[in-house]
VEXGUFI-933168 format. One line per field, with one value per residue: residue in three letters; x negated, y negated, z negated of N, C-alpha, C in turn; residue number from 1. Coordinates in nm, 4 decimals, decimal comma. Layout:
<recs>
aa: [Ala; ...]
n.xx: [X; ...]
n.yy: [Y; ...]
n.zz: [Z; ...]
ca.xx: [X; ...]
ca.yy: [Y; ...]
ca.zz: [Z; ...]
c.xx: [X; ...]
c.yy: [Y; ...]
c.zz: [Z; ...]
i: [NUM; ...]
</recs>
This chain:
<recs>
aa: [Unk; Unk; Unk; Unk; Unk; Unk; Unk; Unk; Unk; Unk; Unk; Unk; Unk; Unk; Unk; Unk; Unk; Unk; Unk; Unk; Unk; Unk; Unk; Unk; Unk; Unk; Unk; Unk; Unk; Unk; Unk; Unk; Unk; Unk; Unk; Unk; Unk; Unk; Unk; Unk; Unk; Unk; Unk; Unk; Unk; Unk; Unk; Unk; Unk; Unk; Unk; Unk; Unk; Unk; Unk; Unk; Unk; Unk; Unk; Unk; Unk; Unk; Unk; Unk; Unk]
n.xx: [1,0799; 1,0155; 0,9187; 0,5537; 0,4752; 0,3103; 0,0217; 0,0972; 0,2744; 0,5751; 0,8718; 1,2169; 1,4758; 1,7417; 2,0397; 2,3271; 2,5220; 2,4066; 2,0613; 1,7223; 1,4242; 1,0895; 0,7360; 0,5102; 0,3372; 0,1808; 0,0879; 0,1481; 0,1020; 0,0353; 0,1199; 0,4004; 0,5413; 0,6603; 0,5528; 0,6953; 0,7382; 0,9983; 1,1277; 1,1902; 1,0599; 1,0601; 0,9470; 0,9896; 0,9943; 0,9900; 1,1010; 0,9982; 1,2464; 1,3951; 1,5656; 1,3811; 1,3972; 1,3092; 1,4062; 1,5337; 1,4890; 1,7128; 1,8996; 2,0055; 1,9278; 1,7614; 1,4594; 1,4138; 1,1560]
n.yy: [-5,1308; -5,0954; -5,2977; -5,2219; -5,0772; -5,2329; -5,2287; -5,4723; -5,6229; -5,8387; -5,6905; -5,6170; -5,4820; -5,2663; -5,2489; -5,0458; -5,2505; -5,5077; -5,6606; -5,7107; -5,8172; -5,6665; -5,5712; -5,3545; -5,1561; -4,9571; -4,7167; -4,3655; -4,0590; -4,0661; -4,3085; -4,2629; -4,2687; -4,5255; -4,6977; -4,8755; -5,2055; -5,3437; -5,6615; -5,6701; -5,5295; -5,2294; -4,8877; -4,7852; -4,5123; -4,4617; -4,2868; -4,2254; -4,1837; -3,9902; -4,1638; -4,3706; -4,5483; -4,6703; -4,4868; -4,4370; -4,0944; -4,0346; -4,1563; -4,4274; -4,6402; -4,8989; -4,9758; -5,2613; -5,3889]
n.zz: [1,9810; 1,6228; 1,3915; 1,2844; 0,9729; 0,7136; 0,4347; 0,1907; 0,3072; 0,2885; 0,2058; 0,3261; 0,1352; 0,1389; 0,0223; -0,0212; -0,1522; -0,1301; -0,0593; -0,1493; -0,2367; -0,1363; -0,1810; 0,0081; -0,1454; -0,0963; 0,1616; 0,2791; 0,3577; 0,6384; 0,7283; 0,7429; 0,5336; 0,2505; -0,0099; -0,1921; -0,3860; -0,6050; -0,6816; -0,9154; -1,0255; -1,0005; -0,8759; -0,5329; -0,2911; 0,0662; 0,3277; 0,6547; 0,8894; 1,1748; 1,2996; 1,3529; 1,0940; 0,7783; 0,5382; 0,1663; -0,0431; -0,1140; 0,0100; -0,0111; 0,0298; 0,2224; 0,4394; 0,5095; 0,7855]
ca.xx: [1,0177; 1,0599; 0,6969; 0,4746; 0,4664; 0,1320; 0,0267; 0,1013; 0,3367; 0,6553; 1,0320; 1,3362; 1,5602; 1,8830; 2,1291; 2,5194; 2,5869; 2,3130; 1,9351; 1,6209; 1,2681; 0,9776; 0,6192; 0,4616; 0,2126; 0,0612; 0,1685; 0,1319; 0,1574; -0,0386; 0,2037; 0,5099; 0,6356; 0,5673; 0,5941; 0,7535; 0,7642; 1,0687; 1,0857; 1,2714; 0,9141; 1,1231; 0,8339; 1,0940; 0,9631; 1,0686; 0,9926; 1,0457; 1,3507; 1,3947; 1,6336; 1,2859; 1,4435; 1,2496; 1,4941; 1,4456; 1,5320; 1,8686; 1,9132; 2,0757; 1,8197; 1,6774; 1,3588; 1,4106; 1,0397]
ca.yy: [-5,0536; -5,1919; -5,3118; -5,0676; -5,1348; -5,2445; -5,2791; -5,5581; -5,6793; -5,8477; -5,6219; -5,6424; -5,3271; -5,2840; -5,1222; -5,0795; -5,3869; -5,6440; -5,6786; -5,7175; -5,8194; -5,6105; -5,5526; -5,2805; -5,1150; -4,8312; -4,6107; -4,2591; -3,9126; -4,1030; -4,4223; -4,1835; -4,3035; -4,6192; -4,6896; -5,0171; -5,2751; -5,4424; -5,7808; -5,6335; -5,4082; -5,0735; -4,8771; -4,6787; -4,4530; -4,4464; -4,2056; -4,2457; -4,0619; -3,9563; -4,2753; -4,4619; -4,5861; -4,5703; -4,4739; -4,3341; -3,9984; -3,9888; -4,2534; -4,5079; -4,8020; -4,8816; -5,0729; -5,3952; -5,5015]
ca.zz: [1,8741; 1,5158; 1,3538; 1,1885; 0,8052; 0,6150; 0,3017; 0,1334; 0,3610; 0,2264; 0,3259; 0,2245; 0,0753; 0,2140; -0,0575; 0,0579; -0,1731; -0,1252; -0,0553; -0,2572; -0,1818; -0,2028; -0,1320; 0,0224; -0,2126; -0,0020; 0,2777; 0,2346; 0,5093; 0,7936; 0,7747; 0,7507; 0,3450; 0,2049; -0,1530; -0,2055; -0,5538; -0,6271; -0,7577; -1,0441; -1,0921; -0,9563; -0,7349; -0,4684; -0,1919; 0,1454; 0,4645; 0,8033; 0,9137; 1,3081; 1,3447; 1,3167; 0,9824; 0,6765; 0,4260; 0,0319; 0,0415; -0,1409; 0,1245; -0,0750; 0,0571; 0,4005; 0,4255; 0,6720; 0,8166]
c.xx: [1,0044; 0,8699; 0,6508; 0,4496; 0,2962; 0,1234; 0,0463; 0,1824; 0,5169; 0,7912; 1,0959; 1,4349; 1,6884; 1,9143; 2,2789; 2,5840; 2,5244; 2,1888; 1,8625; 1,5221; 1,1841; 0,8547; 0,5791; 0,3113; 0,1237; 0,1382; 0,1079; 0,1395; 0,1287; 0,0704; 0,3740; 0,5814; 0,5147; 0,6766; 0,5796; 0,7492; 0,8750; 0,9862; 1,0982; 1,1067; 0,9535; 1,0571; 0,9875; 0,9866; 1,0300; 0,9962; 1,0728; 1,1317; 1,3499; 1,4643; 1,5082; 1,3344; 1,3547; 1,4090; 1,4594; 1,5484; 1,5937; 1,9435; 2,0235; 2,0097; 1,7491; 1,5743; 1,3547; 1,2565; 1,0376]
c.yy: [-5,1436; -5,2151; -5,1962; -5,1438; -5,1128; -5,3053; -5,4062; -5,6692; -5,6436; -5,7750; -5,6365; -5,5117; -5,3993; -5,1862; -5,1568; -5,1937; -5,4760; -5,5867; -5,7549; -5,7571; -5,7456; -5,6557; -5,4071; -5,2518; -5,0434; -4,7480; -4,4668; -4,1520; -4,0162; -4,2277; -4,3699; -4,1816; -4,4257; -4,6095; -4,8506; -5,0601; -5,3442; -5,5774; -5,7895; -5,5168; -5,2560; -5,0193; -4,7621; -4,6331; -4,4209; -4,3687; -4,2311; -4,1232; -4,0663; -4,0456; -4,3681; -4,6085; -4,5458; -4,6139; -4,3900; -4,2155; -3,9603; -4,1156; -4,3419; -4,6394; -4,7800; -4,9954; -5,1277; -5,4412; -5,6047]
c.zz: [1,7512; 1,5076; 1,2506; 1,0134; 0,7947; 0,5012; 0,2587; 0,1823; 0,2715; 0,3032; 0,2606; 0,2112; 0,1022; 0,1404; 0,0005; -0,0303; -0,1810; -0,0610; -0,1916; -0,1493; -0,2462; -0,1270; -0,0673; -0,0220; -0,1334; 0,0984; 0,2568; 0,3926; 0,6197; 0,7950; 0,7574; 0,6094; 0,3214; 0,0745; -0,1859; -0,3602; -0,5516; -0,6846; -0,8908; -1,1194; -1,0312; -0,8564; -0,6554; -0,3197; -0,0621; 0,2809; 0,5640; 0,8504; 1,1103; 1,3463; 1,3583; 1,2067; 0,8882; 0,5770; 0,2551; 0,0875; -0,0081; -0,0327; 0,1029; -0,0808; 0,1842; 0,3866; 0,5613; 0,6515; 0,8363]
i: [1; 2; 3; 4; 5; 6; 7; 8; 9; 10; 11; 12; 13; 14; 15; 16; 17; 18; 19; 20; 21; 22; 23; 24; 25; 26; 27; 28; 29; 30; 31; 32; 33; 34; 35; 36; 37; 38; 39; 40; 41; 42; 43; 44; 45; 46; 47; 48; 49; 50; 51; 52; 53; 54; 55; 56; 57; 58; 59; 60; 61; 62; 63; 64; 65]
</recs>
């Protein structure tokens, strides 16, 4: 089972041509979307998809715990 995200804990964004680092600002829907900060400042939202993936939801970034 992957780890459960928490605030303020550091992840890293997975786009199909690199990675980024973020933060996790807040979690949202009972733990079920978290709303991430780039390093670049870019806030992106991501929800937990049935793969137990959080992904945003044009699903063009995967959030590695």
């Amino acid at each position: 089972m992957p780890p459960l995200p928490r605030e303020g804990a550091d992840v890293t964004i997975v786009w199909l041509g690199g990675t980024e680092q973020g933060v996790i600002e807040r979690l949202e829907d009972g733990g079920r979307a978290a709303v991430v900060v780039t390093e670049a400042g870019e806030v992106l939202r991501f929800v937990l998809m049935a793969s137990a993936d959080y992904l945003t939801v044009d699903r063009s970034a995967r959030l590695r715990l």
